[in-house]
N, C-alpha and C positions, 0 to 999 in steps of 0.2 A: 565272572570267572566260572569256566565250567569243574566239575567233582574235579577230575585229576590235579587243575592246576592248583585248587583249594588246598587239595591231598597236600601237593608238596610243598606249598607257603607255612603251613600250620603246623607240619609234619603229623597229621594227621594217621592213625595208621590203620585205616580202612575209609574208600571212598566218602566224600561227603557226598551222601544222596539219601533221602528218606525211604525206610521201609517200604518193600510194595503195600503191606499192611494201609499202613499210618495212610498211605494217598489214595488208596480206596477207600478206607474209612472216612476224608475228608468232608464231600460230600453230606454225609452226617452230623455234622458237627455243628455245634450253634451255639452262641453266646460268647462268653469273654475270657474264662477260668479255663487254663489247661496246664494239669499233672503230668508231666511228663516221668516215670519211673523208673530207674536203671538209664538215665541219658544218656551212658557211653560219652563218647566225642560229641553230640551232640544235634546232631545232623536232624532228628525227627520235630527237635526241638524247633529250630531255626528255618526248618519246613514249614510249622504252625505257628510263627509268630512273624514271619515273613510276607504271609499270602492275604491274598485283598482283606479276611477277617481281621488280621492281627491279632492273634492271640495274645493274655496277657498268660505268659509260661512261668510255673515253676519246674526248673528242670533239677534232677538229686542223682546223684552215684554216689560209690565209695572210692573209686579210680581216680588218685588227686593229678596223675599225667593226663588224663583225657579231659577232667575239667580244666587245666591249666590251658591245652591248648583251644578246650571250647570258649573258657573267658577271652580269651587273646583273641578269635574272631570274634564275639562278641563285641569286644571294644571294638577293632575296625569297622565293623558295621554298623555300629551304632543302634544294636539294638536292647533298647534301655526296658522293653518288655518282657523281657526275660530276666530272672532272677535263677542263679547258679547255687546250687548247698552240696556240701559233702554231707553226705546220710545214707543210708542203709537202707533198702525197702524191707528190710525184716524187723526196724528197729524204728521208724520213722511214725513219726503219728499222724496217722491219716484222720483230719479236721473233717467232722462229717457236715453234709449237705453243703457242700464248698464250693466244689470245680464241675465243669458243664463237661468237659472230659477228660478221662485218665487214660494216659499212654502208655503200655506196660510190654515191653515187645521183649523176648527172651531173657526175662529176667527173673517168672519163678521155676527155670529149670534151673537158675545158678544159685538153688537152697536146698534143704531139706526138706521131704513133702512131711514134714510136723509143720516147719515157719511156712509154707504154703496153706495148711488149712490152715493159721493161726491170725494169719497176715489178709487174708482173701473176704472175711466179714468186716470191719473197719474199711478195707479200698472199696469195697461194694457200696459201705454208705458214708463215703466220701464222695461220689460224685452225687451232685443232685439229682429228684426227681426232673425226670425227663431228660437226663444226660448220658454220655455213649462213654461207652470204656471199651477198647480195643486191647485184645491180649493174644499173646502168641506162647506159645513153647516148645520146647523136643517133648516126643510121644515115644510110643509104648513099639512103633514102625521103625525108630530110628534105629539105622545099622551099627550106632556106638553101642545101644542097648545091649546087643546081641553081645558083644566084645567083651562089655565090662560083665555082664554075667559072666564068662568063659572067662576071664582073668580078675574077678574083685569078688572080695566080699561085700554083700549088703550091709549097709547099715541101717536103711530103713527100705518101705516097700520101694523095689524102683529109684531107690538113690544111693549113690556111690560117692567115695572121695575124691579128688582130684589131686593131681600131684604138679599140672603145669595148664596151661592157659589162665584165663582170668577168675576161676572161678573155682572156691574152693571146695565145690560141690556139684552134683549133676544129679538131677529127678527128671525122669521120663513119664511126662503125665500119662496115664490110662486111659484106655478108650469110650470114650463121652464124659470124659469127669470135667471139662473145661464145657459142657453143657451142663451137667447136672449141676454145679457150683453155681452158674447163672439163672439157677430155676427161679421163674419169678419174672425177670426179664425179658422184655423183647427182644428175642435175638433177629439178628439183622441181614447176618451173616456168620456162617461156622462152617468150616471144613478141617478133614484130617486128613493127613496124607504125605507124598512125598513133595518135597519143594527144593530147587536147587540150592545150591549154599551163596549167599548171597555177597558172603566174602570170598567167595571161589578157594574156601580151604578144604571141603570137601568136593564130593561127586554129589553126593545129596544127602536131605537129612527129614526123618520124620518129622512133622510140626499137627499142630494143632492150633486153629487160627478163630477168633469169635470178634465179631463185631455186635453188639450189644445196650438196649436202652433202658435205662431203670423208669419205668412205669411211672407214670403220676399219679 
């Protein structure tokens, strides 16, 4: 089935199709463990446990609609490598030297940059030596930034409340702090800049992208 018709079986409510992230990072990727972080509906997940490696996936959100309709594919598919939790990536305990790699694609702009520093030492050594952690977020370019300066107050550097979408919080990472965080690491790939909205609810939106290996 291709994304749309997935879309409408599952009632899925954003395309099923993996990150550009996640399928350029592919490539990178080895061994058996994979974190998937904030799995939404589930799409990155079922990406990496799909493909000739088969991953063995733990995928976590707190969205109990998005996991209901990701289990529900999951049973049709039969993919029994994958394991589904409600949890929190600000709350979750990241098992260190575990997974070969962590998936973490727009999910620390949807906290506070306190649980961003607080949460980002623990994911660092939760993937094993020699394993790739791939992370994405809105930056300091994005045009909401601009907005929510001109209509909110801060509550911390760069993050603001939210009152509707899925997130009860917005942090716009700074510039090179999604490198300086991975100092230490091979980085693999990093870029900052604009990228189209991939759910087509915007025109576009700052991100900040790393792909990244923890050293042996």
């Amino acid at each position: 089935m291709n994304s749309q018709t997935i879309q409408k079986k599952y009632g899925f409510k954003f395309p099923f199709k993996p990150d550009p992230l996640a399928a350029k990072a592919f490539r990178y990727c080895k061994g058996k463990r994979l974190l998937d972080v904030g799995c939404g509906e589930g799409a990155d997940s079922a990406f990496f446990a799909q493909k000739r490696k088969r991953f063995e996936v733990t995928a976590f959100d707190v969205n109990k609609e998005y996991l209901n309709r990701f289990r529900a594919y999951r049973r049709d598919q039969k993919l029994s490598n994958i394991s589904i939790l409600e949890r929190s990536a600000t709350t979750y305990s990241y098992p260190p030297n575990t997974y070969n790699v962590i998936n973490c694609l727009l999910v620390i702009c949807c906290m506070k940059r306190s649980q961003f520093e607080r949460i980002i030492g623990p994911l660092k050594h939760s993937v094993k030596p020699g394993g790739i952690i791939i992370m994405s977020s809105r930056n300091y370019l994005d045009p909401e930034l601009k907005e929510s300066i001109n209509s909110k107050k801060a509550i911390e550097p760069n993050t603001f409340r939210r009152k509707e979408d899925c997130c009860q919080f917005i942090y716009f990472i700074e510039r090179n702090r999604l490198r300086e965080v991975f100092h230490g690491f091979e980085i693999l790939y990093y870029y900052e800049g604009f990228v189209p909205c991939k759910y087509n609810q915007h025109p576009k939106h700052g991100d900040s992208h790393i792909i990244c290996r923890r050293r042996k």
